[in-house]
DOVEX-417134 format. One record per atom (N, C-alpha, C): residue in three letters; atom name; x, y, z. Coordinates in nm, 4 decimals, decimal comma, padded with zeros to 6 digits. Atoms other than C-alpha are relative to their C-alpha. Layout:
# residues N
+------+------+----------+----------+----------+
! resn ! name !        X !        Y !        Z !
+------+------+----------+----------+----------+
!  ALA !   CA !        X !        Y !        Z !
...
+------+------+----------+----------+----------+
***
This chain:
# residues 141
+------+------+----------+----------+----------+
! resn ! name !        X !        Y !        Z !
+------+------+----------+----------+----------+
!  UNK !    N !  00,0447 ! -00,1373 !  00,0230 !
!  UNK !   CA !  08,7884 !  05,6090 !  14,0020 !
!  UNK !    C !  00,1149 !  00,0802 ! -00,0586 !
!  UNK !    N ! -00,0652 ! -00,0957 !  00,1347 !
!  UNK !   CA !  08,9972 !  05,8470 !  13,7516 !
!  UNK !    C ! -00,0732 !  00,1357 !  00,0972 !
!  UNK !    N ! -00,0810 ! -00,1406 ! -00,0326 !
!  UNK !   CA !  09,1439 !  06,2075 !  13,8139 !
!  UNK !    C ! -00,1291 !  00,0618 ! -00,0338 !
!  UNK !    N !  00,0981 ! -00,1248 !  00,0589 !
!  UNK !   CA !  08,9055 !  06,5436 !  13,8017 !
!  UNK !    C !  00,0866 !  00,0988 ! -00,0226 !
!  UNK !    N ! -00,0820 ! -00,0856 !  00,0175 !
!  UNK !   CA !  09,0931 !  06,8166 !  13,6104 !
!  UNK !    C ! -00,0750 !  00,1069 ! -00,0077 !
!  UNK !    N !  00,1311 ! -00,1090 ! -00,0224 !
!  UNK !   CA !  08,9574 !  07,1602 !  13,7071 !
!  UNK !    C !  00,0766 !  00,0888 ! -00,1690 !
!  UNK !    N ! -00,1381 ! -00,0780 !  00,0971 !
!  UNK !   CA !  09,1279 !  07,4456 !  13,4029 !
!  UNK !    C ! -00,0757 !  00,1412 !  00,0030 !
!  UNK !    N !  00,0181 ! -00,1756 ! -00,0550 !
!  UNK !   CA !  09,1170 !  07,8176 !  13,4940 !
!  UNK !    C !  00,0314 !  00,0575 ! -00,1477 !
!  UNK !    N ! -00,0235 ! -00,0612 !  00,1513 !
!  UNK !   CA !  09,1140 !  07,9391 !  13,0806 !
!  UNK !    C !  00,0012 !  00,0954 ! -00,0309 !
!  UNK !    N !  00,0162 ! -00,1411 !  00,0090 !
!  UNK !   CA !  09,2530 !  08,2616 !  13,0022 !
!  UNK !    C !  00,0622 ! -00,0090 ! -00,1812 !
!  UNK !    N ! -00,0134 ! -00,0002 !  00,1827 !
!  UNK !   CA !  09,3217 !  08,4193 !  12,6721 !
!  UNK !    C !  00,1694 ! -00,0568 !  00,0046 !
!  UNK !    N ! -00,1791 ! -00,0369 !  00,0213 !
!  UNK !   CA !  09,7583 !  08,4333 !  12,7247 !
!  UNK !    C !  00,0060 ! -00,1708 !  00,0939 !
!  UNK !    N ! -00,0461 !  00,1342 ! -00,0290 !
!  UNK !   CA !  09,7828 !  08,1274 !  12,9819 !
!  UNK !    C ! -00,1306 ! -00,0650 !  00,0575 !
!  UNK !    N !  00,0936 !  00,0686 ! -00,0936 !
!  UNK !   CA !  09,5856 !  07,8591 !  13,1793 !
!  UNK !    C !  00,0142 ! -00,0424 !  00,1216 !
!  UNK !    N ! -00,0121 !  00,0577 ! -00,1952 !
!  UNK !   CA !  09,5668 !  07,7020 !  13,5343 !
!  UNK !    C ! -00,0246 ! -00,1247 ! -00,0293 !
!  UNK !    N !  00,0460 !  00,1429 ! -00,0159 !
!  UNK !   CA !  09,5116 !  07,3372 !  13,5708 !
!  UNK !    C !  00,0651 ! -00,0303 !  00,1398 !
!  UNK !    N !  00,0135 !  00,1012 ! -00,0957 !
!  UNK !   CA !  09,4548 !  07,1280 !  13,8728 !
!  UNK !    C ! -00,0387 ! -00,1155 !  00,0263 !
!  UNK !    N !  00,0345 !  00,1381 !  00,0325 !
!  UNK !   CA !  09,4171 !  06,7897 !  13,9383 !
!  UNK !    C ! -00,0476 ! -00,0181 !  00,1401 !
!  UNK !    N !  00,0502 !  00,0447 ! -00,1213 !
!  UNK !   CA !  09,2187 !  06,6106 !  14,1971 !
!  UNK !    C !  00,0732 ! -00,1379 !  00,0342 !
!  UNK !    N ! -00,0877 !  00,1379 !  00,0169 !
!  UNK !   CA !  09,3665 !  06,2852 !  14,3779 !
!  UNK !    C ! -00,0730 ! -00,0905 ! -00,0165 !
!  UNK !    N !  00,1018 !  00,0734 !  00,0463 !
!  UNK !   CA !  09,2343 !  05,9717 !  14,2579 !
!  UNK !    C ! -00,1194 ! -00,0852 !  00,0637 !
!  UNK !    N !  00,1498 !  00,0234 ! -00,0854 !
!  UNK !   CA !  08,9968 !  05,9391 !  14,5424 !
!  UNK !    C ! -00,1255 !  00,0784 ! -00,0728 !
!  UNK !    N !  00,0883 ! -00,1320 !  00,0365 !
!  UNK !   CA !  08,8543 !  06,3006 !  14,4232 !
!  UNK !    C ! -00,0729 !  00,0525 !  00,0884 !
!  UNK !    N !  00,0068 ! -00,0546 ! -00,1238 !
!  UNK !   CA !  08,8686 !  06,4009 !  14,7662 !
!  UNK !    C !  00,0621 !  00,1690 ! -00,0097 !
!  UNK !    N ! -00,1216 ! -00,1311 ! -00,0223 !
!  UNK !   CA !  09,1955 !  06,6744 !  14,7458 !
!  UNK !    C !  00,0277 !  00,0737 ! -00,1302 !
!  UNK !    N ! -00,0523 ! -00,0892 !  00,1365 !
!  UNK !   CA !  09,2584 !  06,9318 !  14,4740 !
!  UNK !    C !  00,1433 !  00,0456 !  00,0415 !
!  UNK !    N ! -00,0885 ! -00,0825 !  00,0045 !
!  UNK !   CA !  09,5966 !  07,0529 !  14,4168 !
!  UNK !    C !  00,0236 !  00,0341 ! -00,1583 !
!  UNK !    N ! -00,0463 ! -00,1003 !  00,1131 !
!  UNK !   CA !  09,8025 !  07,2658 !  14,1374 !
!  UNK !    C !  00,0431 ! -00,1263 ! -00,1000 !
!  UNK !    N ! -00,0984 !  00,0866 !  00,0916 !
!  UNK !   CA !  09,9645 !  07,0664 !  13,8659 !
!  UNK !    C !  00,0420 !  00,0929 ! -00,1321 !
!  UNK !    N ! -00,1105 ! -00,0567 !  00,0758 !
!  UNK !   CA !  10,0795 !  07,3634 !  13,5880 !
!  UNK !    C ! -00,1289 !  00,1293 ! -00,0637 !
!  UNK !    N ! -00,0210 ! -00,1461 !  00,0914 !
!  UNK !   CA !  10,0324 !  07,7008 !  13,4108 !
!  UNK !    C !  00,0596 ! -00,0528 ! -00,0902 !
!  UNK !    N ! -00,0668 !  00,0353 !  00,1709 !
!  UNK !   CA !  10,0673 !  07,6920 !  13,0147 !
!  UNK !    C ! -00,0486 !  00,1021 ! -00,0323 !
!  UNK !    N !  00,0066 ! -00,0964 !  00,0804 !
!  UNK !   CA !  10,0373 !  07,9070 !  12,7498 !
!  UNK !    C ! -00,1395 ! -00,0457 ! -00,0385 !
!  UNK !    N !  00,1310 !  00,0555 !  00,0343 !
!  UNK !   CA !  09,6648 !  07,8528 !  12,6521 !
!  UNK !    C !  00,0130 ! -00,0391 ! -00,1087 !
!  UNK !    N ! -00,0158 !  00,1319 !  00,0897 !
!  UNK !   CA !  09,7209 !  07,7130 !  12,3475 !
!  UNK !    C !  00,1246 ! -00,1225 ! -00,0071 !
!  UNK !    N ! -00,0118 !  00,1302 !  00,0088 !
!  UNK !   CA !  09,9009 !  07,4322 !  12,4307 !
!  UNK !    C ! -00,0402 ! -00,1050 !  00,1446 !
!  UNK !    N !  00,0631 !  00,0435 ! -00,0509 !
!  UNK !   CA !  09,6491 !  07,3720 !  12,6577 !
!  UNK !    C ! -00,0279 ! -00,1613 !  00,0037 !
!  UNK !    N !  00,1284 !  00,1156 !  00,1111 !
!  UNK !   CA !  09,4289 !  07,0952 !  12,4481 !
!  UNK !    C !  00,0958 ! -00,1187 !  00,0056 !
!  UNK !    N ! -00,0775 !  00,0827 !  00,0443 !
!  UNK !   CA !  09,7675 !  06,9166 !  12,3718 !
!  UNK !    C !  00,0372 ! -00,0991 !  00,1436 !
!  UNK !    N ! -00,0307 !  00,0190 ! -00,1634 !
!  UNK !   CA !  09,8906 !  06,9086 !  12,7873 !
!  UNK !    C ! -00,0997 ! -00,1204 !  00,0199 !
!  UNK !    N !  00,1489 !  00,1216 ! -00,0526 !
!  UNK !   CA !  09,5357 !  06,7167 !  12,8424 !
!  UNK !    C ! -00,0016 ! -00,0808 ! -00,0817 !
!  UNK !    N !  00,0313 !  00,1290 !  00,1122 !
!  UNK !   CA !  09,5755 !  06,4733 !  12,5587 !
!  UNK !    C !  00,1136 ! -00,0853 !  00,0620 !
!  UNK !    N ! -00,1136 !  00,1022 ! -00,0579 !
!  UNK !   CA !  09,9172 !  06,3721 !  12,7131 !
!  UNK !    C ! -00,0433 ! -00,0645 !  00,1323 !
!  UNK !    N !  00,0166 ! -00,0080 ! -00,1422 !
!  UNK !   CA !  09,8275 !  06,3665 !  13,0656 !
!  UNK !    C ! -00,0997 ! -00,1113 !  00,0233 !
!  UNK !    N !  00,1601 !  00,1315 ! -00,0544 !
!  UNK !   CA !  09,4744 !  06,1654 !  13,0394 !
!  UNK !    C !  00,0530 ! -00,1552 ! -00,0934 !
!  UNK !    N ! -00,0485 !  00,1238 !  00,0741 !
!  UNK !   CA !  09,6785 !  05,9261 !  12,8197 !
!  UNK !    C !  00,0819 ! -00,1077 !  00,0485 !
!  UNK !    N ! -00,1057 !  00,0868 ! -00,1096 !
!  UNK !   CA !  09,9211 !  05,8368 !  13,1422 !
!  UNK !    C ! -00,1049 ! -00,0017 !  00,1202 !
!  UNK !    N !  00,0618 ! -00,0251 ! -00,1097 !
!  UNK !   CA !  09,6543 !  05,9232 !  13,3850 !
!  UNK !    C ! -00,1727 ! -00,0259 ! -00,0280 !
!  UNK !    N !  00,1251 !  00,0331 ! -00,0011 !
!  UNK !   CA !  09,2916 !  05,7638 !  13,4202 !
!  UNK !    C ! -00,0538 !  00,1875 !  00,0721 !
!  UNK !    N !  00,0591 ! -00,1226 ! -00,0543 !
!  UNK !   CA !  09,0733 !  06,1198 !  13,4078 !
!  UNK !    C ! -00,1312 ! -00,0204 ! -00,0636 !
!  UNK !    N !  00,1400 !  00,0168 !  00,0369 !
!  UNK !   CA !  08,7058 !  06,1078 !  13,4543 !
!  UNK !    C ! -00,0681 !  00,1367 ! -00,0462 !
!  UNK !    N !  00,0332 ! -00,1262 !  00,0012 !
!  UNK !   CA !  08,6220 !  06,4690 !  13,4244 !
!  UNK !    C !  00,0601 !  00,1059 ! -00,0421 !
!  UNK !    N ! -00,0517 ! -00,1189 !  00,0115 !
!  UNK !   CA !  08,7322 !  06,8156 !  13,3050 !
!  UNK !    C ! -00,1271 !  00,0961 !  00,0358 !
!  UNK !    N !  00,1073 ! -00,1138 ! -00,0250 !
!  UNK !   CA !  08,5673 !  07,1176 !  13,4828 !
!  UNK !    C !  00,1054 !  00,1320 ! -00,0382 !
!  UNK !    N ! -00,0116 ! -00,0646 !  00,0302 !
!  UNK !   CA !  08,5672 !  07,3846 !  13,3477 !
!  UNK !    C ! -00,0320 !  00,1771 !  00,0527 !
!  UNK !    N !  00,0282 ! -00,1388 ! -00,0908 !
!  UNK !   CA !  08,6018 !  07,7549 !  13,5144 !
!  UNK !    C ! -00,1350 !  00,0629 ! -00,0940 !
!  UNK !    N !  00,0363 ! -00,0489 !  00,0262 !
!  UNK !   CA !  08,3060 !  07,9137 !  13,4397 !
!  UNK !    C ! -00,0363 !  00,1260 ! -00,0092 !
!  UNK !    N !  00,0360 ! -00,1337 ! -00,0132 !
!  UNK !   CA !  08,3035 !  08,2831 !  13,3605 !
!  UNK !    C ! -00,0969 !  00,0746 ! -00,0279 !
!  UNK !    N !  00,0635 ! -00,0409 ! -00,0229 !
!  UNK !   CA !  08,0628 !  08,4650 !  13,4888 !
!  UNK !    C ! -00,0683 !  00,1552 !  00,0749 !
!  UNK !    N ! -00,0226 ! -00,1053 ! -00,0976 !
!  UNK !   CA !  07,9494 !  08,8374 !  13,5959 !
!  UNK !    C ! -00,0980 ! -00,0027 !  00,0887 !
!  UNK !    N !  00,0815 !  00,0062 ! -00,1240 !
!  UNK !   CA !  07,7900 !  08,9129 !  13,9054 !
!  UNK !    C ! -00,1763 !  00,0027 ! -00,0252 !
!  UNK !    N !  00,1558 ! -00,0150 ! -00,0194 !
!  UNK !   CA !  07,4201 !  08,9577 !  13,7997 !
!  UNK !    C !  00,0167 ! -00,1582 ! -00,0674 !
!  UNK !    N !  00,0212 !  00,1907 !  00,0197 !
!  UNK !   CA !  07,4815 !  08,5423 !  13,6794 !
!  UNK !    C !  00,0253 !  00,0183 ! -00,2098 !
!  UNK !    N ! -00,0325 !  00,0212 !  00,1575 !
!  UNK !   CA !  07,5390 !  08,6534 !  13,2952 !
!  UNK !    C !  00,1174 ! -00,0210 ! -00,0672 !
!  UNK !    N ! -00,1907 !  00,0062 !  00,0855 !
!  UNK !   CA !  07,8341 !  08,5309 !  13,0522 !
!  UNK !    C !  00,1177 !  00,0801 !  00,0213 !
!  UNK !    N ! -00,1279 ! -00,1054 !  00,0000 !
!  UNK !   CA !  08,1834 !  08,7528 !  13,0883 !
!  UNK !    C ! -00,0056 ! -00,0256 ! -00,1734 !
!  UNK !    N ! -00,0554 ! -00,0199 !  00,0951 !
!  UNK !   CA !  08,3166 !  08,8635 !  12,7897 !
!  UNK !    C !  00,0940 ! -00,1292 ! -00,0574 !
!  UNK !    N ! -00,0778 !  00,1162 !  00,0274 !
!  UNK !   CA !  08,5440 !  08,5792 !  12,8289 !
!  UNK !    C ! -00,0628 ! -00,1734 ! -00,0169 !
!  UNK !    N !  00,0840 !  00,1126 ! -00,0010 !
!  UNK !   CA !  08,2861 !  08,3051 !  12,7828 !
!  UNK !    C !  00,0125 ! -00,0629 ! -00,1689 !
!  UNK !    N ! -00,0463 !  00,0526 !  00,1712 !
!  UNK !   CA !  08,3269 !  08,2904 !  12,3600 !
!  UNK !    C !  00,1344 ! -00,0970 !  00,0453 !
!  UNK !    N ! -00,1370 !  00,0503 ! -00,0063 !
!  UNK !   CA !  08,6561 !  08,2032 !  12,4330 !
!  UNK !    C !  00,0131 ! -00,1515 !  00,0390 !
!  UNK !    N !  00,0011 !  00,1300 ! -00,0612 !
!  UNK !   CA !  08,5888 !  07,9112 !  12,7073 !
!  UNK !    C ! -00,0775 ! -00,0480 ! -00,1173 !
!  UNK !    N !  00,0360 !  00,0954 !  00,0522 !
!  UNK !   CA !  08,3795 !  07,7920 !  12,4732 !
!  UNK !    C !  00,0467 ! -00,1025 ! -00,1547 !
!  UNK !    N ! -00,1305 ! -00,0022 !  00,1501 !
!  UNK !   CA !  08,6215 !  07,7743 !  12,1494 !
!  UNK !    C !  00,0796 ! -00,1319 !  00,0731 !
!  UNK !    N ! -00,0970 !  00,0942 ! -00,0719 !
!  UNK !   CA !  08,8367 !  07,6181 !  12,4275 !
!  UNK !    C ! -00,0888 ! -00,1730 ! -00,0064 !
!  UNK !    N !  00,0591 !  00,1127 ! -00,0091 !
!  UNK !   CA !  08,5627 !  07,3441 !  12,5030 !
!  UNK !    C !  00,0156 ! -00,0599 ! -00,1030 !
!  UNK !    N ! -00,0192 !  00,0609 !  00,1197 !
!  UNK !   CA !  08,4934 !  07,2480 !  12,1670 !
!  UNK !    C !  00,0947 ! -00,0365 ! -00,0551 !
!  UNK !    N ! -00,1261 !  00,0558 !  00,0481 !
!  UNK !   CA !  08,8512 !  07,2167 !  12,0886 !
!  UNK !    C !  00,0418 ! -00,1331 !  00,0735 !
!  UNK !    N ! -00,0273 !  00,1410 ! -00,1201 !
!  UNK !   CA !  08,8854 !  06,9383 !  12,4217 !
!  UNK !    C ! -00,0719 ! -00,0863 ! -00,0718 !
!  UNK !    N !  00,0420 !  00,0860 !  00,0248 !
!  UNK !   CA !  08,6058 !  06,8239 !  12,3026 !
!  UNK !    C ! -00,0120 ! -00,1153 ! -00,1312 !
!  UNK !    N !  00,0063 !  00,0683 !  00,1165 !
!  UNK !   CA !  08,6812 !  06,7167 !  11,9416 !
!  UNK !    C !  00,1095 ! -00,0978 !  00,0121 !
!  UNK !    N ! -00,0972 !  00,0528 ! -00,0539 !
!  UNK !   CA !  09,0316 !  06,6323 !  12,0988 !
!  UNK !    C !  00,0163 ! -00,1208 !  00,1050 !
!  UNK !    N !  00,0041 !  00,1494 ! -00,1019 !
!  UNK !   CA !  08,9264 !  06,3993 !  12,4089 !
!  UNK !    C ! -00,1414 ! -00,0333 !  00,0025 !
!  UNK !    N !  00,0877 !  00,0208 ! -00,0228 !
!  UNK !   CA !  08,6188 !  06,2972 !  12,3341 !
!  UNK !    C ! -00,1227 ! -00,0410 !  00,0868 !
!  UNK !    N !  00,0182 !  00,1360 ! -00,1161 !
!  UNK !   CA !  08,5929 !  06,0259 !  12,5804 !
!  UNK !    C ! -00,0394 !  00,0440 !  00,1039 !
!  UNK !    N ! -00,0034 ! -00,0612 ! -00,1478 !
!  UNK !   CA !  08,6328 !  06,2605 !  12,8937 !
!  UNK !    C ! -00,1115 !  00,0954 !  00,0046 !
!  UNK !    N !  00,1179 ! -00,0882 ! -00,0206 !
!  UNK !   CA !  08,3131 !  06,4655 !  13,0306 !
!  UNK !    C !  00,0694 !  00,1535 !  00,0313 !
!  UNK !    N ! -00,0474 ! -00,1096 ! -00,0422 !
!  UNK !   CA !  08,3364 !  06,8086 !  13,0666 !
!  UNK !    C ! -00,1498 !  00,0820 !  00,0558 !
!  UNK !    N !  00,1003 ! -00,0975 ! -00,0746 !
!  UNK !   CA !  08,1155 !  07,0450 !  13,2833 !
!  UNK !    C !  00,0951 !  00,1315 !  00,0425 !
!  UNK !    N ! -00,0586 ! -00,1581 ! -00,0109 !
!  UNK !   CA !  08,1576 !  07,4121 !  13,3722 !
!  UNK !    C ! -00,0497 !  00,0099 !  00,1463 !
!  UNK !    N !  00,0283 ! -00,0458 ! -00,1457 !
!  UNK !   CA !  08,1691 !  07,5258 !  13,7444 !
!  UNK !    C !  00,0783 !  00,1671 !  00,0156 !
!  UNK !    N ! -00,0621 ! -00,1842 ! -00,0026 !
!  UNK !   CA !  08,1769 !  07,8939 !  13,8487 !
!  UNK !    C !  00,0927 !  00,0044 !  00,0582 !
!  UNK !    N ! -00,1309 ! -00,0232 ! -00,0394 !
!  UNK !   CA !  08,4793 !  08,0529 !  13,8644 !
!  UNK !    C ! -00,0014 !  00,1420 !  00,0667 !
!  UNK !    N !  00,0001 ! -00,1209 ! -00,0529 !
!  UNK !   CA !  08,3614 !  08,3831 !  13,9976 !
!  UNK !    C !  00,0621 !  00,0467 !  00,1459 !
!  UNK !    N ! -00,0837 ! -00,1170 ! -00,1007 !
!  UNK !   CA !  08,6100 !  08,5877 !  14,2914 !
!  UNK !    C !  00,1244 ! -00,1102 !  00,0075 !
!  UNK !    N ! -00,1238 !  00,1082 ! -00,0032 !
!  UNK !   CA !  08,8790 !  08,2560 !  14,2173 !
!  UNK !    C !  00,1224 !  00,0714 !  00,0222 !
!  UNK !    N ! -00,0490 ! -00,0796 ! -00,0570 !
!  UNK !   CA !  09,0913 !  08,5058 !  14,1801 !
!  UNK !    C !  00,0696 !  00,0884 !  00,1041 !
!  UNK !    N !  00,0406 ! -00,0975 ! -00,1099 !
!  UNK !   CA !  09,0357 !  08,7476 !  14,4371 !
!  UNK !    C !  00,0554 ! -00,1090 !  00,1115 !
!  UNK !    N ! -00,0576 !  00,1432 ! -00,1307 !
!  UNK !   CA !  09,0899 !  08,3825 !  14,6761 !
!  UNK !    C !  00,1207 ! -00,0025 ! -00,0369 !
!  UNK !    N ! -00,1510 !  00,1054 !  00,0459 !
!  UNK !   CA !  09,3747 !  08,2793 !  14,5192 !
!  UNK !    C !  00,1025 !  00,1177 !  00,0452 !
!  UNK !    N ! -00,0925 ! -00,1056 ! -00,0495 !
!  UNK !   CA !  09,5339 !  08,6341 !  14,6162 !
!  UNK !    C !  00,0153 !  00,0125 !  00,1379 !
!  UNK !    N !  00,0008 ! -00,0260 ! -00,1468 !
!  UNK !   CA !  09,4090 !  08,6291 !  14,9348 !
!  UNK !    C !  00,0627 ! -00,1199 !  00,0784 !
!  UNK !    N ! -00,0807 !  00,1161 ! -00,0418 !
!  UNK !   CA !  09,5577 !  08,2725 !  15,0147 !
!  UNK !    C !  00,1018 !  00,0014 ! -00,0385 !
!  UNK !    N ! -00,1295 ! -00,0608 !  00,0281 !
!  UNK !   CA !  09,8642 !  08,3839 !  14,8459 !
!  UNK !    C !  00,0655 !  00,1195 !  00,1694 !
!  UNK !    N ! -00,0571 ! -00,0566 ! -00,1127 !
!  UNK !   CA !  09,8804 !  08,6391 !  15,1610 !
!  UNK !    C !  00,0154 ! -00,0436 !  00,0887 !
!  UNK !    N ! -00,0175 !  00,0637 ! -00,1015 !
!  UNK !   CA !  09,7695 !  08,4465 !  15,4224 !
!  UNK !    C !  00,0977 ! -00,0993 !  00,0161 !
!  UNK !    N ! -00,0881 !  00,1043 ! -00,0390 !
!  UNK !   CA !  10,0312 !  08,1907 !  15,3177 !
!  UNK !    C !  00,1264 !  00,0577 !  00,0125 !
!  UNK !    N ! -00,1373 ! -00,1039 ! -00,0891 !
!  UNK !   CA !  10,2873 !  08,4683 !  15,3994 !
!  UNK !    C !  00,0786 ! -00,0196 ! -00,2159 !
!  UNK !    N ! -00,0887 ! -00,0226 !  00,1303 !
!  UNK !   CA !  10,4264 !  08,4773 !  14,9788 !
!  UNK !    C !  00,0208 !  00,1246 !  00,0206 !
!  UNK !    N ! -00,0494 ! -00,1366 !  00,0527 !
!  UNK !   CA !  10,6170 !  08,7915 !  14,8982 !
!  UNK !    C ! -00,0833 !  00,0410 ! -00,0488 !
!  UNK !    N !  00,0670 ! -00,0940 !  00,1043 !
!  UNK !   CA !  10,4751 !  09,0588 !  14,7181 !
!  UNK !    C !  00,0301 ! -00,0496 ! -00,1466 !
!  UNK !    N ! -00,0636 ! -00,0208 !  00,1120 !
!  UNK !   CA !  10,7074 !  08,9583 !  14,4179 !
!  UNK !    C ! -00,0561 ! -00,1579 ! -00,0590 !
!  UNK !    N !  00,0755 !  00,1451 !  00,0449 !
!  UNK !   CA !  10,5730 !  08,5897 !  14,4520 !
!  UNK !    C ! -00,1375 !  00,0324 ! -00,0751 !
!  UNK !    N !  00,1590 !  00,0636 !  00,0190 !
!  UNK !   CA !  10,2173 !  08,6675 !  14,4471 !
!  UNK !    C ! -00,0472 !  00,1153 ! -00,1472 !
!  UNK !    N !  00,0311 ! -00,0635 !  00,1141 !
!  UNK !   CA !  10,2420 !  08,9290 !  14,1424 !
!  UNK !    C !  00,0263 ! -00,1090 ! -00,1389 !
!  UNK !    N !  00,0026 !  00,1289 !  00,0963 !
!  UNK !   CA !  10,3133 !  08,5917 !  13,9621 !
!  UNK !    C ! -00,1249 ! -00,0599 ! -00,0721 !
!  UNK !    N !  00,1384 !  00,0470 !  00,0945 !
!  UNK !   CA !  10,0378 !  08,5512 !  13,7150 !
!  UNK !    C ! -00,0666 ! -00,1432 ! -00,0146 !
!  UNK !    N !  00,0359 !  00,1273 ! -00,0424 !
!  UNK !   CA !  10,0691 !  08,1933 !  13,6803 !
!  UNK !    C ! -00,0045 ! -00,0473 !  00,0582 !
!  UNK !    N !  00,0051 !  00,1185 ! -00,1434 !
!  UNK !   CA !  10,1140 !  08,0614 !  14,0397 !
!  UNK !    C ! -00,1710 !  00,1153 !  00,0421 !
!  UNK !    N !  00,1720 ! -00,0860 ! -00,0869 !
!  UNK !   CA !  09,7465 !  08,3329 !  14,0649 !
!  UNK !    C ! -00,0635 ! -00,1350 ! -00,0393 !
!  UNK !    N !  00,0902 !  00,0638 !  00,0529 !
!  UNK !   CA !  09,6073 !  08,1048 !  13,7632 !
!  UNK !    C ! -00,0218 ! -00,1497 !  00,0414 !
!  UNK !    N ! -00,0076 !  00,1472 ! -00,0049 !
!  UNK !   CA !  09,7191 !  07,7621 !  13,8866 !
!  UNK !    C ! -00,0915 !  00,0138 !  00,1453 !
!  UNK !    N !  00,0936 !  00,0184 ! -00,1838 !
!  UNK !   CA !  09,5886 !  07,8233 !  14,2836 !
!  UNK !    C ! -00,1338 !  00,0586 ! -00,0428 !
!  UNK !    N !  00,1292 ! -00,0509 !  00,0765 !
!  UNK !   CA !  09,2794 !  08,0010 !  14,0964 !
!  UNK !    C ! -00,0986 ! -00,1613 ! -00,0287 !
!  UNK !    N !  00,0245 !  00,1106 !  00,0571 !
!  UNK !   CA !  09,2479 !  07,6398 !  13,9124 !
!  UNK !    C ! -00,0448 ! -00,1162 !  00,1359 !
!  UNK !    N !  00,0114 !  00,1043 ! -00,1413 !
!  UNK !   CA !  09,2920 !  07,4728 !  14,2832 !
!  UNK !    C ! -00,1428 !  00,0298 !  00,0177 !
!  UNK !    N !  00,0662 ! -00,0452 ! -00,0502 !
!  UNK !   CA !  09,0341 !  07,6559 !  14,4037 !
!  UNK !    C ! -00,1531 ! -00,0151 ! -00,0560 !
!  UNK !    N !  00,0907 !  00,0277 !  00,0974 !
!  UNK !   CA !  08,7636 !  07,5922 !  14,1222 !
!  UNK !    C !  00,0118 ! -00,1741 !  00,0439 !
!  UNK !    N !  00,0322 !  00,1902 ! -00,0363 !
!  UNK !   CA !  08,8468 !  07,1834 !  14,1911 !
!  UNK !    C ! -00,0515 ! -00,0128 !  00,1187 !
!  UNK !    N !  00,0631 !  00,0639 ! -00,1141 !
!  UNK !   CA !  08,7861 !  07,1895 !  14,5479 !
!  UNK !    C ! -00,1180 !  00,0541 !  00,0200 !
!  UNK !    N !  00,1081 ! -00,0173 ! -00,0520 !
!  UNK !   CA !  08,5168 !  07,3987 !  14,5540 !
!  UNK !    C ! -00,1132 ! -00,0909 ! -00,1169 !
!  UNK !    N !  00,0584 !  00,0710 !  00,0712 !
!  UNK !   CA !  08,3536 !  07,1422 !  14,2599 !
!  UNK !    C !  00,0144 ! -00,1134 !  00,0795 !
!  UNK !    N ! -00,0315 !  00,1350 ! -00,1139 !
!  UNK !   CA !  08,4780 !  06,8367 !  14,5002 !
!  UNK !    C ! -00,0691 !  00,0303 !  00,1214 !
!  UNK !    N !  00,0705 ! -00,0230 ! -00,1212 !
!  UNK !   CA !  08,3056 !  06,9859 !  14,7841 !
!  UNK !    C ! -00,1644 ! -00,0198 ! -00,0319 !
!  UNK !    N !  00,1390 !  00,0639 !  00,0109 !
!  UNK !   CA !  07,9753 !  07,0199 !  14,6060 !
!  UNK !    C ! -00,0380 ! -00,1092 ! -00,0579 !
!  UNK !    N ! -00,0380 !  00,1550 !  00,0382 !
!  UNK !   CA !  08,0403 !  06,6621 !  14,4448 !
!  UNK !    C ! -00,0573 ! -00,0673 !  00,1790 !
!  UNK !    N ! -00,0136 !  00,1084 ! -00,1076 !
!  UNK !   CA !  08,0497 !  06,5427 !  14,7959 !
!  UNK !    C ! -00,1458 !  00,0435 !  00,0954 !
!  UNK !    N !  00,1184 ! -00,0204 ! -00,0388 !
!  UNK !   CA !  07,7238 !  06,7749 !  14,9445 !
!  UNK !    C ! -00,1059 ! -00,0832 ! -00,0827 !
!  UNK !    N !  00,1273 !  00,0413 !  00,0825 !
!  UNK !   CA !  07,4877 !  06,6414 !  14,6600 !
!  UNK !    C ! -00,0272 ! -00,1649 !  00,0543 !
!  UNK !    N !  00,0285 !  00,1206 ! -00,0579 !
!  UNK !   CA !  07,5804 !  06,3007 !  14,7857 !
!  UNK !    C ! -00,0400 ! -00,0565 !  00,1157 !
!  UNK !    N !  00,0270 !  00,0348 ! -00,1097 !
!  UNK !   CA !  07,5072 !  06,3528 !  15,1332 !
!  UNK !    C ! -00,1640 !  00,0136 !  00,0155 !
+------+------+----------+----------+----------+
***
């Protein structure tokens, strides 16, 4: 069984997380500049068996596109002309965020830590894998 890479896609940087190769555990693995996103995942699935890329899906609260949805999808199509091979699906990414701040407190970070944009987007990225690994693992029960 091969890696699930979740990717939290913003316009300035990204999040990525990797699952372990059970595809039990999500953790962090990096913040980039969003465009050299596409390139990161060409290296990575080239040393690393990866079955999946999920994709944050942005979404506003009544269930319709964000503004930022053109974008993910520019992004997709670029993976996808790039890794052909690897599946990609979209899982909501809606209050990732909002968690990723609030587990930033509870894990006792500074103030100065958790105003860190990219350690928001990468635990953002966590947070999108496990909660895709969790319903991975309900559908099967």
């Amino acid at each position: 069984m091969g890696r699930i890479i979740a990717i939290d896609y913003g316009l300035k940087r990204t999040g990525i997380a990797v699952s372990d190769p059970l595809g039990r555990i999500a953790g962090g693995l990096a913040t980039l500049p969003s465009g050299e996103t596409v390139a990161f995942l060409k290296r990575y699935s080239e040393t690393e068996k990866v079955d999946t890329f999920v994709v944050g899906h942005p979404k506003q609260m009544n269930n319709q596109p964000s503004e930022n949805m053109r974008h993910v999808e520019a992004f997709i199509n670029r993976l996808r002309k790039v890794i052909p091979a690897i599946g990609i699906e979209l899982f909501d990414e809606r209050f990732t965020s909002l968690l990723a701040h609030r587990a930033m407190i509870d894990g006792g970070l500074s103030r100065k830590r958790r105003q860190n944009r990219a350690l928001v987007d990468e635990i953002s990225a966590t947070l999108i894998l496990q909660d895709y690994l969790e319903s991975k693992t309900l559908t099967r029960l």
